[in-house]
SEPARO-933023 format. One record per atom (N, C-alpha, C, O): residue number from 1; atom name; x, y, z. Coordinates in nm, 4 decimals, always signed. Atoms other than C-alpha are relative to their C-alpha. Layout:
% SEPARO-933023
> NUM / CA / X / Y / Z
...
END
This chain:
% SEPARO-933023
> 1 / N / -0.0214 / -0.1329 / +0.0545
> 1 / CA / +3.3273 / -12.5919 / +8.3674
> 1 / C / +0.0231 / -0.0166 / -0.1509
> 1 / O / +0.1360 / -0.0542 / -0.1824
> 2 / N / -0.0470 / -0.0719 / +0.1697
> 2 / CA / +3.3214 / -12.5177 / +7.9626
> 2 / C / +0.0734 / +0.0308 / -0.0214
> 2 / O / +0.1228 / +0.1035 / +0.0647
> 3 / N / -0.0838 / -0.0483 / +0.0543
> 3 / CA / +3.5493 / -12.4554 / +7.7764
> 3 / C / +0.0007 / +0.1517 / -0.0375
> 3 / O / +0.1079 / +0.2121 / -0.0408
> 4 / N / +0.0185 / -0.1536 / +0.0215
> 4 / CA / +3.4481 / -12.1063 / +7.6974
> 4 / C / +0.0339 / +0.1058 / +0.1370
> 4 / O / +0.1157 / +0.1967 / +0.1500
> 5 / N / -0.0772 / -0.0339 / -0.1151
> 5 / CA / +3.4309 / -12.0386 / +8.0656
> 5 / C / +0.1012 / -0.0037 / +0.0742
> 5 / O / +0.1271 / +0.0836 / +0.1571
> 6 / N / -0.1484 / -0.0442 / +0.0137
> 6 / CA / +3.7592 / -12.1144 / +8.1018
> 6 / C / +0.1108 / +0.0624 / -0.0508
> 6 / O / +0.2109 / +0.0929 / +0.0140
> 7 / N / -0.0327 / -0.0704 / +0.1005
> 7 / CA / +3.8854 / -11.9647 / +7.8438
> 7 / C / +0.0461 / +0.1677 / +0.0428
> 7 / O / +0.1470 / +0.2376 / +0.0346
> 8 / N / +0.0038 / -0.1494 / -0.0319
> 8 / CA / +3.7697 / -11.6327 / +7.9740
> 8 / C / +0.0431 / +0.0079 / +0.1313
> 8 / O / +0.0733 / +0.1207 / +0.1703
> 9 / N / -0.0254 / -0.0451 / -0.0951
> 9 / CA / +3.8511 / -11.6944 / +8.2973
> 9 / C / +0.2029 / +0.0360 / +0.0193
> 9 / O / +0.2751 / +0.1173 / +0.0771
> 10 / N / -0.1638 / -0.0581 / +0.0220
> 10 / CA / +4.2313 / -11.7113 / +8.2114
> 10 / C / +0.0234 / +0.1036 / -0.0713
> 10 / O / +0.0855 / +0.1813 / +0.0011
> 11 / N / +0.0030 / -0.0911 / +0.0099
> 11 / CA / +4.2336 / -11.4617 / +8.0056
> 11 / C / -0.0392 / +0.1486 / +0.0715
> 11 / O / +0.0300 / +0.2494 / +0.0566
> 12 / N / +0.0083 / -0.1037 / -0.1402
> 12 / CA / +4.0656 / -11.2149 / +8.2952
> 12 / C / +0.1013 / -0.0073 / +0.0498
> 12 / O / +0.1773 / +0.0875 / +0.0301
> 13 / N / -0.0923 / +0.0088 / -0.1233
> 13 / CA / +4.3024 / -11.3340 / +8.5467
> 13 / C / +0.1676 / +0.0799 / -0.0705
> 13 / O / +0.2313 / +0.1622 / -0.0048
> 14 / N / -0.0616 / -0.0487 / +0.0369
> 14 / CA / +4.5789 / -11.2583 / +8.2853
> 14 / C / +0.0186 / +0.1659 / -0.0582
> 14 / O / +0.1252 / +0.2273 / -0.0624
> 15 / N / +0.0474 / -0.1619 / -0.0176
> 15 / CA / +4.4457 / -10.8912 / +8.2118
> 15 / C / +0.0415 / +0.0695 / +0.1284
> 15 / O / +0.1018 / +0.1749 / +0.1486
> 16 / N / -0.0154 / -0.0653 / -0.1255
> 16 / CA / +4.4510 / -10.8490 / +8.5465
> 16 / C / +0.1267 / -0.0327 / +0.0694
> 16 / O / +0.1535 / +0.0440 / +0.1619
> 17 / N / -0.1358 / +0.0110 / +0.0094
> 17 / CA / +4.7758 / -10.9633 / +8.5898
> 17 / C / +0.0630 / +0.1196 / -0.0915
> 17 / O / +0.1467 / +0.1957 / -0.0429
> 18 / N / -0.0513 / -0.1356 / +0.0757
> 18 / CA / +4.8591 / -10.6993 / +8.3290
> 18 / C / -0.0345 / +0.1143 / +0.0670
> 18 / O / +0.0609 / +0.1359 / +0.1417
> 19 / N / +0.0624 / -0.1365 / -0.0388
> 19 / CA / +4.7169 / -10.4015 / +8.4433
> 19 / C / +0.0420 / +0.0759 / +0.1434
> 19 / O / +0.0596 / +0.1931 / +0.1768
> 20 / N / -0.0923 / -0.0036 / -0.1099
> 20 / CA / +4.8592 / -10.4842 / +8.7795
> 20 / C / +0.1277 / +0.0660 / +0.0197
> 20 / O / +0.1776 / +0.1416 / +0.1030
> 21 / N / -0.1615 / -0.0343 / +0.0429
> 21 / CA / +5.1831 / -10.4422 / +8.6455
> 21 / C / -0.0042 / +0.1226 / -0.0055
> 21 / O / +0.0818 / +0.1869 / +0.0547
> 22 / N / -0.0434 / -0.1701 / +0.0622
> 22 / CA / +5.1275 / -10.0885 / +8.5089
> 22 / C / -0.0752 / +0.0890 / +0.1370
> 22 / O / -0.0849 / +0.2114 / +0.1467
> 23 / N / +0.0566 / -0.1407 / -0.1058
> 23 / CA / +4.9613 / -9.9344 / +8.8225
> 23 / C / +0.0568 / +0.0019 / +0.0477
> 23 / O / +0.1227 / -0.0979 / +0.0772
> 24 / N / -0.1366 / -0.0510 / -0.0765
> 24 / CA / +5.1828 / -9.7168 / +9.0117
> 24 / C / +0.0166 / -0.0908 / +0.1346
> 24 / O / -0.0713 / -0.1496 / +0.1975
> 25 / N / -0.0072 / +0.0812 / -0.1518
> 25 / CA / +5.3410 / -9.8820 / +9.3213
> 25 / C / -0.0044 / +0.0990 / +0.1161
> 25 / O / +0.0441 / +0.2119 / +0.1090
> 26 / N / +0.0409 / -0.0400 / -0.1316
> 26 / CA / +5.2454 / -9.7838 / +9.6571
> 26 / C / +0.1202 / +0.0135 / +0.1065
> 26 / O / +0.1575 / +0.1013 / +0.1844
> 27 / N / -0.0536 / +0.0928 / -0.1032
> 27 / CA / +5.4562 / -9.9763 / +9.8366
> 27 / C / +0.1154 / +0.0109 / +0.0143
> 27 / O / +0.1771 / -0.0625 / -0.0628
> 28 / N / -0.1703 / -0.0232 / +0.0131
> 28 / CA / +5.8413 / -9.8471 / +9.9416
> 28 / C / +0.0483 / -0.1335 / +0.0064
> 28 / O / -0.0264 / -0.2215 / +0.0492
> 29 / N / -0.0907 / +0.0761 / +0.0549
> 29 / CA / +6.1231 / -10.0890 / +9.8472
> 29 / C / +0.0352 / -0.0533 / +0.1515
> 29 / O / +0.0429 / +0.0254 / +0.2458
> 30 / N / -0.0362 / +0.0699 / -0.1070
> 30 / CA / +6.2163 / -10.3626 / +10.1206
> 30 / C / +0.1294 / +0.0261 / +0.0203
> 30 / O / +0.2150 / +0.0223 / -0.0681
> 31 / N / -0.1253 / -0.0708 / -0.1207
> 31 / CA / +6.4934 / -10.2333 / +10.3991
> 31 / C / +0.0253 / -0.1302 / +0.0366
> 31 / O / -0.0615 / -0.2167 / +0.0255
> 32 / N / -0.0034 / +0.1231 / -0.0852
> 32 / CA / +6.6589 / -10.5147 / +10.5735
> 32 / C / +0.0585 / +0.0150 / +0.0859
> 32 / O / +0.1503 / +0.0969 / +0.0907
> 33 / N / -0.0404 / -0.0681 / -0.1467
> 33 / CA / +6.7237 / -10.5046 / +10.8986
> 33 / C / +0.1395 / +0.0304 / +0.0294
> 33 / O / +0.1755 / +0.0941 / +0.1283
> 34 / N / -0.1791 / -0.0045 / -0.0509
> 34 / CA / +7.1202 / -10.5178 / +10.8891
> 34 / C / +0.0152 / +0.1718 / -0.0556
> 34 / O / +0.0878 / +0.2577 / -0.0055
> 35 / N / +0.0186 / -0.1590 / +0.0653
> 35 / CA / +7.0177 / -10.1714 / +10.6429
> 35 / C / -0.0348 / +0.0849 / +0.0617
> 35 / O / +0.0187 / +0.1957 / +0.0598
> 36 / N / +0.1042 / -0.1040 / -0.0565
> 36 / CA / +6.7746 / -10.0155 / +10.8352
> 36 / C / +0.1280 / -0.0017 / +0.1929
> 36 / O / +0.1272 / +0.0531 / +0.3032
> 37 / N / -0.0926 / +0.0222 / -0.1580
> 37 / CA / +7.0425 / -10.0965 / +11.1422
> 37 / C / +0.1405 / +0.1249 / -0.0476
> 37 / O / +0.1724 / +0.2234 / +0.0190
> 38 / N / -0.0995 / -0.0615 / +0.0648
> 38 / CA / +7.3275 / -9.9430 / +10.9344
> 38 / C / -0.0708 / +0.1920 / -0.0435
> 38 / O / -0.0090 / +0.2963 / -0.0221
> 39 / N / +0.0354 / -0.1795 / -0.0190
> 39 / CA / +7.1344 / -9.5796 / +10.8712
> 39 / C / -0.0222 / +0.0623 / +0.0917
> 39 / O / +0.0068 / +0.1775 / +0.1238
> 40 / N / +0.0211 / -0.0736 / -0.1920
> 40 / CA / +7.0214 / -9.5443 / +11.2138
> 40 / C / +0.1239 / +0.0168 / +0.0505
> 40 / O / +0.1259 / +0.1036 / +0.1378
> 41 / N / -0.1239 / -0.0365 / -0.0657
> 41 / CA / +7.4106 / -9.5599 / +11.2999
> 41 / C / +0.0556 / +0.0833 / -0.0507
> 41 / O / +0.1344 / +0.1573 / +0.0081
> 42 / N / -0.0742 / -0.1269 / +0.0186
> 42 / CA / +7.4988 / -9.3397 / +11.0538
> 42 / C / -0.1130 / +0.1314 / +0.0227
> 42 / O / -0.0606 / +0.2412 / +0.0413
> 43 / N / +0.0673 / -0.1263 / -0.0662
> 43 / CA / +7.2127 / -9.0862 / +11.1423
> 43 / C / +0.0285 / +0.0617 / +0.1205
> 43 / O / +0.0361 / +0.1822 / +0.1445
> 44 / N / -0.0484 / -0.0880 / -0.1009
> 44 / CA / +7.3143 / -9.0947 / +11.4859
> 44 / C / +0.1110 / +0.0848 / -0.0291
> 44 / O / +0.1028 / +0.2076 / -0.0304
> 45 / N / -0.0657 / -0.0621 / +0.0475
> 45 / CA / +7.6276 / -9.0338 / +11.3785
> 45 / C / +0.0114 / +0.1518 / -0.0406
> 45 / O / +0.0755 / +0.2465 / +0.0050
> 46 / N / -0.0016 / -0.1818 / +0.0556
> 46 / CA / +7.5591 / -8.7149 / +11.1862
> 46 / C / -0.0554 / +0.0907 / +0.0874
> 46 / O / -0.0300 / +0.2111 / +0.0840
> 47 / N / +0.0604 / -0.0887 / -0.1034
> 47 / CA / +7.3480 / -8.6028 / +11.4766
> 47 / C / +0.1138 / +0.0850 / +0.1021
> 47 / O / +0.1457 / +0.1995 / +0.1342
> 48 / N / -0.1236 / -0.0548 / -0.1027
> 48 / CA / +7.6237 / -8.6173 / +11.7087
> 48 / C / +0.1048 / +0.0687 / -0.0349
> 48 / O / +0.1671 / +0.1188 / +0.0587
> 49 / N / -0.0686 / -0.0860 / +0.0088
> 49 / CA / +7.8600 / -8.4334 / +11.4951
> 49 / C / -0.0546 / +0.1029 / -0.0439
> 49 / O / +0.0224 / +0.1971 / -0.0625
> 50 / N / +0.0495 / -0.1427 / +0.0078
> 50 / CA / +7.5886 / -8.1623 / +11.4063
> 50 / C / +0.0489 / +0.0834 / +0.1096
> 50 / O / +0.0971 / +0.1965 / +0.1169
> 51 / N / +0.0462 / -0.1196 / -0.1650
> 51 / CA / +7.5610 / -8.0593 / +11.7699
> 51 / C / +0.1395 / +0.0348 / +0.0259
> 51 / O / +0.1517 / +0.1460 / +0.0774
> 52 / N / -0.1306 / -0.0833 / -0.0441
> 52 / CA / +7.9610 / -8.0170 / +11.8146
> 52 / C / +0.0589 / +0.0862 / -0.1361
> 52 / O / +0.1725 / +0.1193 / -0.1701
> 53 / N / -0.0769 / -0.0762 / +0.1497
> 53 / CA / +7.9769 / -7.8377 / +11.4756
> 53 / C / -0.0414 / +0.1135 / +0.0443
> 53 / O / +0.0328 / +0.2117 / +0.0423
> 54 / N / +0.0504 / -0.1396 / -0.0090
> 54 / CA / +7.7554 / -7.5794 / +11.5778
> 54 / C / +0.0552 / +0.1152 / +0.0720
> 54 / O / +0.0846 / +0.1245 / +0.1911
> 55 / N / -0.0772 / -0.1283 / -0.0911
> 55 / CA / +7.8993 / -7.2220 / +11.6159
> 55 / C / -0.0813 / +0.0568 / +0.0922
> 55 / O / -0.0665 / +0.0365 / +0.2127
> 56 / N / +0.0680 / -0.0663 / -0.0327
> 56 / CA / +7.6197 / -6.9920 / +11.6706
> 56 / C / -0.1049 / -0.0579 / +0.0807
> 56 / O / -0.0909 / -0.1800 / +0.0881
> 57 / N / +0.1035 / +0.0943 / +0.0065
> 57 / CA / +7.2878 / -7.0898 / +11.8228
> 57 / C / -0.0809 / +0.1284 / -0.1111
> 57 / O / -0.1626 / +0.0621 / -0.1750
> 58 / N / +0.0654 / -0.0500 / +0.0787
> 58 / CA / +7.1368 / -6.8456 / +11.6121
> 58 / C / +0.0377 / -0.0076 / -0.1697
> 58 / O / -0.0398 / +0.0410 / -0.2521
> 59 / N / -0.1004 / +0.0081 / +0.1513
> 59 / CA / +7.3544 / -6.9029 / +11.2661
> 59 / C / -0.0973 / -0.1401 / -0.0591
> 59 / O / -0.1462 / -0.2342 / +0.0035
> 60 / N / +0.0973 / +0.1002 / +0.0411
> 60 / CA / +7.1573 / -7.1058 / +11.0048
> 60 / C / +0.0807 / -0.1107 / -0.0633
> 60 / O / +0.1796 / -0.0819 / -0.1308
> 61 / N / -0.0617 / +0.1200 / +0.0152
> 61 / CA / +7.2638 / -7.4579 / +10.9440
> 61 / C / -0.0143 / -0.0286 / -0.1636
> 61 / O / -0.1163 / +0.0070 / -0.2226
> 62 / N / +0.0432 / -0.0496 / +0.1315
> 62 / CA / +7.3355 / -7.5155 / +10.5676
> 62 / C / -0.1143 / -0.0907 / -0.0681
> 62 / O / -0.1807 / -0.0719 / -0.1701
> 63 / N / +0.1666 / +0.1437 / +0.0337
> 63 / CA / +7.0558 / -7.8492 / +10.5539
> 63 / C / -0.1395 / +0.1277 / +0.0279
> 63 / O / -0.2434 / +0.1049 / -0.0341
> 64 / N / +0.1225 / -0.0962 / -0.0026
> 64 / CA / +6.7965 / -7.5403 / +10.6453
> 64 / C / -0.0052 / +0.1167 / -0.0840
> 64 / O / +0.0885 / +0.1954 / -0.0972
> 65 / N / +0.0378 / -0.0949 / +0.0586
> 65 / CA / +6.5907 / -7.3156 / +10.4208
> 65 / C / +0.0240 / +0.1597 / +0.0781
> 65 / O / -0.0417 / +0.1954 / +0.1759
> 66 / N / +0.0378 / -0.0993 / -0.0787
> 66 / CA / +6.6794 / -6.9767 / +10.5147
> 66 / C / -0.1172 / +0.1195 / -0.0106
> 66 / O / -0.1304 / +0.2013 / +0.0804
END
């Protein structure tokens, strides 16, 4: 391989290493399981004290658009 063609090929690879950087990310932020274990307990949680909070069944809950 040349020197020229190397040249350019690091420089590509480093472009593209750049450019990488600036495009938006896709990809949500890594959960770890002791986390993703810990919201599910407090979701139940909140579930189970929605349902004994509730007065009405018709009365609007204040998490809903009325």
């Amino acid at each position: 391989m040349n020197r020229r063609k190397k040249l350019n090929q690091i420089l590509r690879a480093n472009a593209k290493k750049a450019s990488a950087k600036l495009a938006p990310k896709n990809k949500d932020t890594y959960v770890s399981k002791a986390d993703r274990l810990k919201l599910a307990a407090k979701a139940s949680a909140e579930a189970g004290s929605d349902s004994t909070t509730e007065s009405a069944p018709g009365a609007a809950s204040p998490s809903e658009p009325v």
